[in-house]
C-alpha atoms as a printed R data frame, in Angstrom:
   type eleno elety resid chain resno       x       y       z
1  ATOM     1    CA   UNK     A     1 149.110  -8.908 162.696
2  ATOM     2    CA   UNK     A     2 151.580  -9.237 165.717
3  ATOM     3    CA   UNK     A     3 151.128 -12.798 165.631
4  ATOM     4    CA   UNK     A     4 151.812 -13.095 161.911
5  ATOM     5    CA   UNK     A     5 154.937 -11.379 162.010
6  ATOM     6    CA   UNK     A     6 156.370 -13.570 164.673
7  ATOM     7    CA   UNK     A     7 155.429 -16.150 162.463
8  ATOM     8    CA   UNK     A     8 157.288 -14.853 159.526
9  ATOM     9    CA   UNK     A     9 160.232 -13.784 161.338
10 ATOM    10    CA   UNK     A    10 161.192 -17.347 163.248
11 ATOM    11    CA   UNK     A    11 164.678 -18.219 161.977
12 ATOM    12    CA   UNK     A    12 163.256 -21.511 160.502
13 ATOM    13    CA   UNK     A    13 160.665 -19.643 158.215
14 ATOM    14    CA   UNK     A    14 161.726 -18.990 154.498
15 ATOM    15    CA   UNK     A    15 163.274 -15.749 153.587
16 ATOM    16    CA   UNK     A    16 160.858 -13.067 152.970
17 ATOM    17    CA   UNK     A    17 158.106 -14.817 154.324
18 ATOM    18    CA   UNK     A    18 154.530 -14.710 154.066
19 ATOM    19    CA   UNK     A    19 151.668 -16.263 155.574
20 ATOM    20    CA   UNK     A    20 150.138 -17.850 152.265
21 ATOM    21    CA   UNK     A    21 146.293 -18.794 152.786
22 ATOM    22    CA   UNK     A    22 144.917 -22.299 150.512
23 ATOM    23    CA   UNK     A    23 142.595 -24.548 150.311
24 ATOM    24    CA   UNK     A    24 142.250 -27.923 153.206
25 ATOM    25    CA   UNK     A    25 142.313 -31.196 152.425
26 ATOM    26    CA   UNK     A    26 138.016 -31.010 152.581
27 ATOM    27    CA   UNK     A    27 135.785 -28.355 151.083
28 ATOM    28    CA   UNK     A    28 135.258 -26.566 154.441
29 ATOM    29    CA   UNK     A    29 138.736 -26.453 155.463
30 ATOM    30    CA   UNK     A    30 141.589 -23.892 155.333
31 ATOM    31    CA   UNK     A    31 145.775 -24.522 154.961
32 ATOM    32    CA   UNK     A    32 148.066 -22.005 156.237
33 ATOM    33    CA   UNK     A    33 151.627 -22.178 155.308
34 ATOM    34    CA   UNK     A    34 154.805 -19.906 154.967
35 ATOM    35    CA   UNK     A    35 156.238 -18.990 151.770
36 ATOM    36    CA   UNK     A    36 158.842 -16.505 150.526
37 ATOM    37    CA   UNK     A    37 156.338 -15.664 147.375
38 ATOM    38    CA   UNK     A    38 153.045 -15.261 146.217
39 ATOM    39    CA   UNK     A    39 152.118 -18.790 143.673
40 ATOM    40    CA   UNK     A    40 150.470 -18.366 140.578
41 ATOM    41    CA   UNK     A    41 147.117 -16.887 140.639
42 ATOM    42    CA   UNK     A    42 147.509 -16.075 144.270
43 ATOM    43    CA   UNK     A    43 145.710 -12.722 145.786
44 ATOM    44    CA   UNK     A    44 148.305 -10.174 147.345
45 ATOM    45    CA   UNK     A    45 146.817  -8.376 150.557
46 ATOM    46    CA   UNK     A    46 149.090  -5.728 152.256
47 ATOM    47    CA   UNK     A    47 148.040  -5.883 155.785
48 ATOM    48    CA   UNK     A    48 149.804  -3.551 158.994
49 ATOM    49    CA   UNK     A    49 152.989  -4.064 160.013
50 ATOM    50    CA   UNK     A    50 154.454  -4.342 156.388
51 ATOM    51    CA   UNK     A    51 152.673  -8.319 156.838
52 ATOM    52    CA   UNK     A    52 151.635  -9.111 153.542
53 ATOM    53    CA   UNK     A    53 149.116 -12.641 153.242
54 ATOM    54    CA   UNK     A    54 149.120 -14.782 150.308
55 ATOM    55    CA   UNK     A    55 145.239 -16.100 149.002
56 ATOM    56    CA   UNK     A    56 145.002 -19.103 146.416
57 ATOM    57    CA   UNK     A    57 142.071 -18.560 144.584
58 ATOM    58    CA   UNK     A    58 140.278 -22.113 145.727
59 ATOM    59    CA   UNK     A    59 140.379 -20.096 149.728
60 ATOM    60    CA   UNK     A    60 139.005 -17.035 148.182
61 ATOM    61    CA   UNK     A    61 135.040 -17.862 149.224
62 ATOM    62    CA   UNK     A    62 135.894 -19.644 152.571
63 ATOM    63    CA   UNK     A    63 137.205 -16.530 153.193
64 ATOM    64    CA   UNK     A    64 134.382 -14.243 151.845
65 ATOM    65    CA   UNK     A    65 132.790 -11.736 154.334
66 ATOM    66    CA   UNK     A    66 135.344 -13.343 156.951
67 ATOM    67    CA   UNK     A    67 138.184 -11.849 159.224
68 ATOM    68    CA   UNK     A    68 140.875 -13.730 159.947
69 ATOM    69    CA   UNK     A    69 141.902 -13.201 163.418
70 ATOM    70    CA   UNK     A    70 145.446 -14.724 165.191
71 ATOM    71    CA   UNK     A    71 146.505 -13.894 168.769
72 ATOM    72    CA   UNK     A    72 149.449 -15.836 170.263
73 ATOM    73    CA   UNK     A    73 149.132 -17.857 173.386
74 ATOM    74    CA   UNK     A    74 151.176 -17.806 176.751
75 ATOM    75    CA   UNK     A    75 153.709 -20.654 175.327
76 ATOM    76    CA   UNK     A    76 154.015 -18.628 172.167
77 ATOM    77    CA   UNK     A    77 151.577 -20.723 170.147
78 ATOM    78    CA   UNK     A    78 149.922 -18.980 167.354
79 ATOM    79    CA   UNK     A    79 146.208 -19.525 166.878
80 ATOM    80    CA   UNK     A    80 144.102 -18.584 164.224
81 ATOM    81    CA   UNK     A    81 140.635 -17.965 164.183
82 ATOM    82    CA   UNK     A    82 137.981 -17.349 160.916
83 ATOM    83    CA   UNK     A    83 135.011 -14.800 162.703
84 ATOM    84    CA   UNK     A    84 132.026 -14.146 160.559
85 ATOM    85    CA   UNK     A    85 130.314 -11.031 160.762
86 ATOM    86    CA   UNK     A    86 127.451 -10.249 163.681
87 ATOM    87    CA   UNK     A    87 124.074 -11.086 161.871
């Protein structure tokens, strides 16, 4: 959640903000964005850290059964990653 916060905390990122989770440009794909507030329909999760992450309901079953993991690099990049469970 470290990396998230960094994220939302950048001095260019919109006030209040959240990472907000969406629907890619193809069916197998995920956008992540920054936004001050939840849109319509969206899923609220409270995560640690007081980070809270935004879900559109198109994302909600690429995301089923999946953790979303996000570690930041030695330059400061954030990555994300989607893990599956262990079979």
């Amino acid at each position: 959640m470290l990396a998230i916060r960094e994220l939302t905390t950048m001095p260019d990122a919109p006030d209040g903000a959240s990472l907000r989770i969406s629907a890619g440009a193809t069916a197998e794909t995920l956008r992540l964005s920054l936004t001050g507030q939840p849109h319509p329909g969206d899923e609220v999760h409270e995560a640690a850290e007081q980070v809270q992450v935004f879900v559109a309901p198109e994302a909600t079953a690429l995301l089923d059964g999946k953790t979303l993991d996000a570690s930041t690099d030695d330059t400061g990049r954030v990555e994300f990653r989607l893990d599956s469970p262990p079979n």
